[in-house]
C-alpha positions as CSV (number, residue, x, y, z in Angstrom):
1,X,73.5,-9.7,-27.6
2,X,71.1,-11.3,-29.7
3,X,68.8,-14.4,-27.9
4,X,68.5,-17.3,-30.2
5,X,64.6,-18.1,-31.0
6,X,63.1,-21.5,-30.1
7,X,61.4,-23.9,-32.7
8,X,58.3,-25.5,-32.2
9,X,56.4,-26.2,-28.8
10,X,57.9,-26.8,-25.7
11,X,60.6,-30.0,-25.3
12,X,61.6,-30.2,-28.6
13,X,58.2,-31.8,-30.0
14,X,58.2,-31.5,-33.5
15,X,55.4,-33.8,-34.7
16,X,52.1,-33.1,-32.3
17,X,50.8,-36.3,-31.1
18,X,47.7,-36.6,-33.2
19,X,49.6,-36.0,-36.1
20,X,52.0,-38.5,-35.5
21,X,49.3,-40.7,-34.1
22,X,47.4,-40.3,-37.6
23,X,50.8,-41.3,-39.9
24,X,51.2,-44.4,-37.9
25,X,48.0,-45.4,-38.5
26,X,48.3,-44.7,-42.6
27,X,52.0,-46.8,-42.5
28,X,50.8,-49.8,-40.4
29,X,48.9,-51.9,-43.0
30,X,51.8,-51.4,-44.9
31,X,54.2,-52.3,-41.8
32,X,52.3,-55.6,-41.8
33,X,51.3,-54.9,-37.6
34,X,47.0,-53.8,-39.0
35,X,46.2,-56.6,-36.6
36,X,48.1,-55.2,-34.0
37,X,46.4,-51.3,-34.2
38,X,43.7,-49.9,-37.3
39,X,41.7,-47.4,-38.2
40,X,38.1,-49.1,-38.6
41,X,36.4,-49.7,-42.0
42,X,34.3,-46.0,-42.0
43,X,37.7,-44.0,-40.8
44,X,36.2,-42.1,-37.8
45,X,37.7,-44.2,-35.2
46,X,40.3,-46.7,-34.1
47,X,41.0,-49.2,-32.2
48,X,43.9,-51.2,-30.5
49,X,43.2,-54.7,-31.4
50,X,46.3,-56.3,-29.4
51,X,47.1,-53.9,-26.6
52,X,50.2,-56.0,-25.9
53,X,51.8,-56.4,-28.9
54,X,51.2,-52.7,-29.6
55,X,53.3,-52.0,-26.5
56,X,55.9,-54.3,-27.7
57,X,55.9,-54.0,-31.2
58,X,54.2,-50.5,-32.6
59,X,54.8,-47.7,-29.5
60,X,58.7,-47.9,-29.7
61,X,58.9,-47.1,-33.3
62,X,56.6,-44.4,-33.3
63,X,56.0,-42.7,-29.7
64,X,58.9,-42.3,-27.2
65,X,56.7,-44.0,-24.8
66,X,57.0,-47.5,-23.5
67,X,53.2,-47.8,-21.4
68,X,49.9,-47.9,-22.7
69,X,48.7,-45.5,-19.7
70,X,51.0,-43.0,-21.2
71,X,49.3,-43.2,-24.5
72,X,45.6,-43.5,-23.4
73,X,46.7,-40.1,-21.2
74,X,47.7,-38.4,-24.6
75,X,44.3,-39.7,-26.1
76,X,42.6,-38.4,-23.5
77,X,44.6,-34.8,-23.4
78,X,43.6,-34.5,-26.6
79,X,39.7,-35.3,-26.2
80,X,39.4,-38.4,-27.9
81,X,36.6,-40.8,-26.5
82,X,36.6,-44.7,-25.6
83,X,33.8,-45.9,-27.8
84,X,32.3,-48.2,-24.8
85,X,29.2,-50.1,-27.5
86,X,28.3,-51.2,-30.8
87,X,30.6,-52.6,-33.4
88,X,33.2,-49.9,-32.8
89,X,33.2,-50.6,-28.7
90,X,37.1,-50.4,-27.4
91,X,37.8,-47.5,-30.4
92,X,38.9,-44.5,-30.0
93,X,37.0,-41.4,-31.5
94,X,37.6,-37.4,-32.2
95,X,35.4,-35.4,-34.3
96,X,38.7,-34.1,-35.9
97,X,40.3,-37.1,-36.1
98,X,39.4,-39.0,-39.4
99,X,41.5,-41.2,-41.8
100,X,42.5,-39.0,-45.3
101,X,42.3,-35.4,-43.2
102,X,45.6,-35.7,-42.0
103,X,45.4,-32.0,-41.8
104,X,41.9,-31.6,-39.4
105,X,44.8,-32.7,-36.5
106,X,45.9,-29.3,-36.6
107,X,42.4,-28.0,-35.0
108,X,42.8,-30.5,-32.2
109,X,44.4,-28.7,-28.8
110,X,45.7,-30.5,-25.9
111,X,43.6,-29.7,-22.7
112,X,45.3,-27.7,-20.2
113,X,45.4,-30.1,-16.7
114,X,43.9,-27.8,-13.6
115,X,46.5,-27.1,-11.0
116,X,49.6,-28.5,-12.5
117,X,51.3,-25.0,-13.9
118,X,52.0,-27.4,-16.8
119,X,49.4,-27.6,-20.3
């Protein structure tokens, strides 16, 4: 008897999270919500300008999460940084994550959590 193969990483999760993360980003000028969530003007971070209305609003379309904790946690599973100074304080920064190089998302891996049994 033949076992069926699984698709794609555990859960069902067929668009990683920075991937996803990095298409929202390109489609929410055009989705009219750029004050809500942007990428900054230089494209190497950004930054949640209404953290509400980005609960509300933004998360529901595009993550199946309903809690900004949930998505800082995947930010921070995935090694992005809290810019905490300058003009870009409150963004969020990865070296691989950079608007146009959709494709650099591919390098980024989700940090393994110690002592869970889970990645």
């Amino acid at each position: 008897r033949k076992r069926k193969s699984r698709h794609g990483p555990k859960g069902g999760v067929t668009t990683p999270f920075p991937l996803k993360l990095h298409e929202m980003l390109d489609k929410i000028e055009a989705d009219g919500h750029g004050d809500i969530i942007s990428w900054q003007p230089h494209g190497r971070c950004f930054l949640v300008h209404n953290p509400a209305k980005f609960v509300s609003t933004v998360m529901p379309i595009y993550f199946r999460q309903t809690k900004l904790t949930s998505f800082q946690r995947q930010l921070n599973l995935y090694g992005f940084s809290r810019l905490t100074s300058g003009l870009d304080k409150n963004g969020y920064y990865h070296e691989l994550f950079l608007r146009g190089k959709p494709y650099l998302t591919r390098l980024m891996a989700r940090i393994r959590i110690k002592g869970t049994g889970t990645k």
